[in-house]
Structures are given as structure tokens and as C-alpha cells.
C-alpha positions as CSV (number, residue, x, y, z in Angstrom):
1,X,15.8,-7.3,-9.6
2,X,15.5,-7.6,-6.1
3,X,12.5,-5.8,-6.0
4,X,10.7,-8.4,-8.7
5,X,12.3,-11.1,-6.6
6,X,10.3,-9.6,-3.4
7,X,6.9,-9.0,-5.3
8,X,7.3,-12.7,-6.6
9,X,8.1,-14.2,-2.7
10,X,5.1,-12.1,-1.8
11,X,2.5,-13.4,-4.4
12,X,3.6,-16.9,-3.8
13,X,3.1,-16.3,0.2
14,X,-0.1,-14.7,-0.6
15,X,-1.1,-17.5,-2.8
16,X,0.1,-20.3,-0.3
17,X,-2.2,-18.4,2.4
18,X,-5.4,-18.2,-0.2
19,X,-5.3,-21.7,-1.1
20,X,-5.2,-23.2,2.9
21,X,-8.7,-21.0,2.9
22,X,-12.1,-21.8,1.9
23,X,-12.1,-21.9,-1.9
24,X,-14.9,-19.0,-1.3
25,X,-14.1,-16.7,-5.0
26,X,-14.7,-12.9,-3.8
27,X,-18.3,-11.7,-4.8
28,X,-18.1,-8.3,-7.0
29,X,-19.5,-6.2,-4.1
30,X,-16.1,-7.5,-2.7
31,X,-13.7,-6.3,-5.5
32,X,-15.9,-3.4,-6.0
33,X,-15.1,-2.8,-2.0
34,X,-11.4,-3.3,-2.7
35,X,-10.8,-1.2,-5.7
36,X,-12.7,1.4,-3.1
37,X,-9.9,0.8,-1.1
38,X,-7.4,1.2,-3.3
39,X,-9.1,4.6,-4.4
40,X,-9.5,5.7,-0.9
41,X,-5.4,5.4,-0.2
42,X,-4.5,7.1,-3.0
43,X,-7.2,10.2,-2.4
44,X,-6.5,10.4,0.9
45,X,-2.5,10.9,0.0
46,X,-3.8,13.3,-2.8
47,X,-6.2,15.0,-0.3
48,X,-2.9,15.4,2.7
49,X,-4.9,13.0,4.8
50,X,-2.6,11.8,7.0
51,X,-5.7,10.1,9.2
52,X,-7.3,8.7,6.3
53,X,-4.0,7.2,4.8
54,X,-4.1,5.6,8.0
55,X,-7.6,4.4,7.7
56,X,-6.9,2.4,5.3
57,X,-4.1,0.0,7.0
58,X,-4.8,-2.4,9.4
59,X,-3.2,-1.4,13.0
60,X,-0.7,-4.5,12.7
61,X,-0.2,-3.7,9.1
62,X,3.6,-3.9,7.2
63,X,5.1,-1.8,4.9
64,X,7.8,-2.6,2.4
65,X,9.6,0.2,0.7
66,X,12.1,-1.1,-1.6
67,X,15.6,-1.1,-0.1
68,X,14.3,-1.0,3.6
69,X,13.4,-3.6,6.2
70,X,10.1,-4.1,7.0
71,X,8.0,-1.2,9.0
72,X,5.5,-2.7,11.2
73,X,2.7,-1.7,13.1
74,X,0.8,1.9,13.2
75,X,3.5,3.1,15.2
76,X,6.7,2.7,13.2
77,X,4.4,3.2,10.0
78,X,3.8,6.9,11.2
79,X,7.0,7.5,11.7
80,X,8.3,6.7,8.5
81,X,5.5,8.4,7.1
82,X,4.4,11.4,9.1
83,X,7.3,11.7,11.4
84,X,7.7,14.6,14.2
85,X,10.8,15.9,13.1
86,X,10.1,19.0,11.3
87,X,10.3,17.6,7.9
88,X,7.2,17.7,5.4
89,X,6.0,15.4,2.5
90,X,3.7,16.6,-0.1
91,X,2.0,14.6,-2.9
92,X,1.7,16.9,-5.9
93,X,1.0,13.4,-8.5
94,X,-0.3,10.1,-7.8
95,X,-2.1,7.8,-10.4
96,X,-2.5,4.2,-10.3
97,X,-3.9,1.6,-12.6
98,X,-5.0,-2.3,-11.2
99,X,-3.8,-4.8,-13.3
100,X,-5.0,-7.9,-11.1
101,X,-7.5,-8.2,-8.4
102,X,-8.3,-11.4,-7.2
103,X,-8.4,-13.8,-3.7
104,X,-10.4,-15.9,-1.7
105,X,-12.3,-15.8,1.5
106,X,-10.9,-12.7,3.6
107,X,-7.8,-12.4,2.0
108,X,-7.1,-10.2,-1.4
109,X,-4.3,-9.0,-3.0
110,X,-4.2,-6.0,-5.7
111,X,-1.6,-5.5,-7.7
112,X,-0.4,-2.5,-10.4
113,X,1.8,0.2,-12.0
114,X,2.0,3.3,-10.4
115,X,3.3,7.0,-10.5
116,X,4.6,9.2,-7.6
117,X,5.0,12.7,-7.2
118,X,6.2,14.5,-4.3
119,X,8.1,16.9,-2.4
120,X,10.0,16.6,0.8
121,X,11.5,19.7,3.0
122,X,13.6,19.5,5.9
123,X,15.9,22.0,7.6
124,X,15.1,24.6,4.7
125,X,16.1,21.8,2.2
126,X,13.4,20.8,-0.7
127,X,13.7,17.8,-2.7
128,X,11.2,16.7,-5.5
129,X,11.1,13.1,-6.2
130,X,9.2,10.8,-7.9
131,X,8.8,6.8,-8.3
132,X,7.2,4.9,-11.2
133,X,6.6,1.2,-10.9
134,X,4.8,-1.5,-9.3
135,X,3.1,-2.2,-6.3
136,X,1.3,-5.2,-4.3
137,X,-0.9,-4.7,-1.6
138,X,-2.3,-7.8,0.5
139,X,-5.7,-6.8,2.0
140,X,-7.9,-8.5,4.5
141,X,-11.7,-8.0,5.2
142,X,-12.2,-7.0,9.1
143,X,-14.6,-8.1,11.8
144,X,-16.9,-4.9,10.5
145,X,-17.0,-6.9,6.7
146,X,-14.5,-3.5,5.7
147,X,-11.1,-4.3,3.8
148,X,-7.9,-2.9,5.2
149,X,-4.5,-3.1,3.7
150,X,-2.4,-5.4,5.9
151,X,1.2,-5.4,3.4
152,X,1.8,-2.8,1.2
153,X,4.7,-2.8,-0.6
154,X,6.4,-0.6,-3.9
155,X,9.2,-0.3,-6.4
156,X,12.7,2.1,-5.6
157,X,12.6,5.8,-5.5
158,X,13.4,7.6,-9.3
159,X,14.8,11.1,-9.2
């Protein structure tokens, strides 16, 4: 529940923010770009790319796992992500579908199922867990006409 509550406060933020911009509707070459995007992420996690996970953030972007306050900035976000302190996560499964695309202008949002698949050692300890659910992802085109994820957010751990 509190995790639909969250999507729903972020899709009416994100739609509050579209509507005080140009009423510009995204060309295809643009949701082509973002679905790209979207692709790219998920590869790179696939791939063990911890620089091209990054890639596709902004450097100011926000993560928010369910059940966790906001991690922001490239900083914090490779912490919580690739952190130096001996542990190591693995993808072994992820698969996504889109089931809405839209925005205005500079600012996008996708939105969608997914399923997660991975395993995390530390101290000789090995855990495999996985997450199924939804995710929202507010993306913004940069200065260079790319898009980068600028809030990312997902549904609660399953194990």
C-alpha cells in the first residue's frame, strides 16, 4: 500500500511538472530514445556494468527503493549500489515490460512491471533474492538532446 501510495504522489508530481511546460507532445524519435534508455539500464545491470548503470542517471539523480529514504546524488547512489565494503551483487534475471510512456517537453516518465533476480555475498554469506512489481522512472532530456533517468523508483524486495 504504501508503495502504490508513493508511485501515485510521484505521477501526480510528475504530472503537475509536465503541465507547467510547453504543451510540446514527445516526437517518436523521443520515446524511441527513451525506451533506449530503459533498455540500456536494464542491459547494462544484465552486462555487470556498474559504469553504464551509471550512465544512465543523471549526476543529481534520486533513487527510491521501497521502505528506504531517498538516495541522492551519484555519490550516495554508488554506495547503495556498488559499495566498497567487500560485499557483491549479481543480476542473474531482469526483464521488464513498459506499460506507459508518455510527457511533454524535456520531461518523461516510464512506467511498468518488472522481475529481479540476483544474488548478494558478503562475509562468505550468499543470499538470492528476487523482486517482482512495478516501477516509475522520471527521465529528462540533457543539454546533449540525450535522456537520463533523474528518479527511479521500485516495488519491496520478494524472497
Amino acid at each position: 500500500m504504501k508503495i502504490r501510495k508513493a508511485l501515485c504522489a510521484a505521477v501526480l508530481l510528475l504530472t503537475a511538472c509536465v503541465q507547467q511546460q510547453p504543451r510540446t507532445v514527445l516526437a517518436p524519435s523521443d520515446l524511441e530514445d527513451i525506451k533506449a534508455l530503459h533498455q540500456a539500464y536494464v542491459t547494462a545491470w544484465l552486462k555487470d556494468d556498474t559504469s553504464g548503470v551509471l550512465h544512465t542517471l543523471t549526476p543529481e539523480a534520486v533513487l527510491l527503493p521501497s521502505g528506504i529514504g531517498p538516495i541522492k546524488g551519484m555519490s550516495e547512489i554508488k554506495n547503495f549500489w556498488f559499495p566498497n565494503d567487500g560485499s557483491r551483487t549479481k543480476i542473474t534475471d531482469f526483464a521488464t515490460s513498459i506499460e506507459e510512456l508518455s510527457g511533454s517537453g524535456d520531461l518523461a516518465f516510464v512506467r511498468g512491471q518488472s522481475r529481479l533476480a540476483f544474488t548478494y555475498e558478503k562475509d562468505g554469506s550468499k543470499s538470492e533474492l528476487k523482486n517482482e512489481g512495478m516501477f516509475l522512472a522520471i527521465v529528462q532530456r540533457q543539454s546533449d538532446h540525450t535522456w537520463r533517468i533523474t528518479h527511479q523508483m521500485w516495488g519491496p524486495l520478494k524472497k
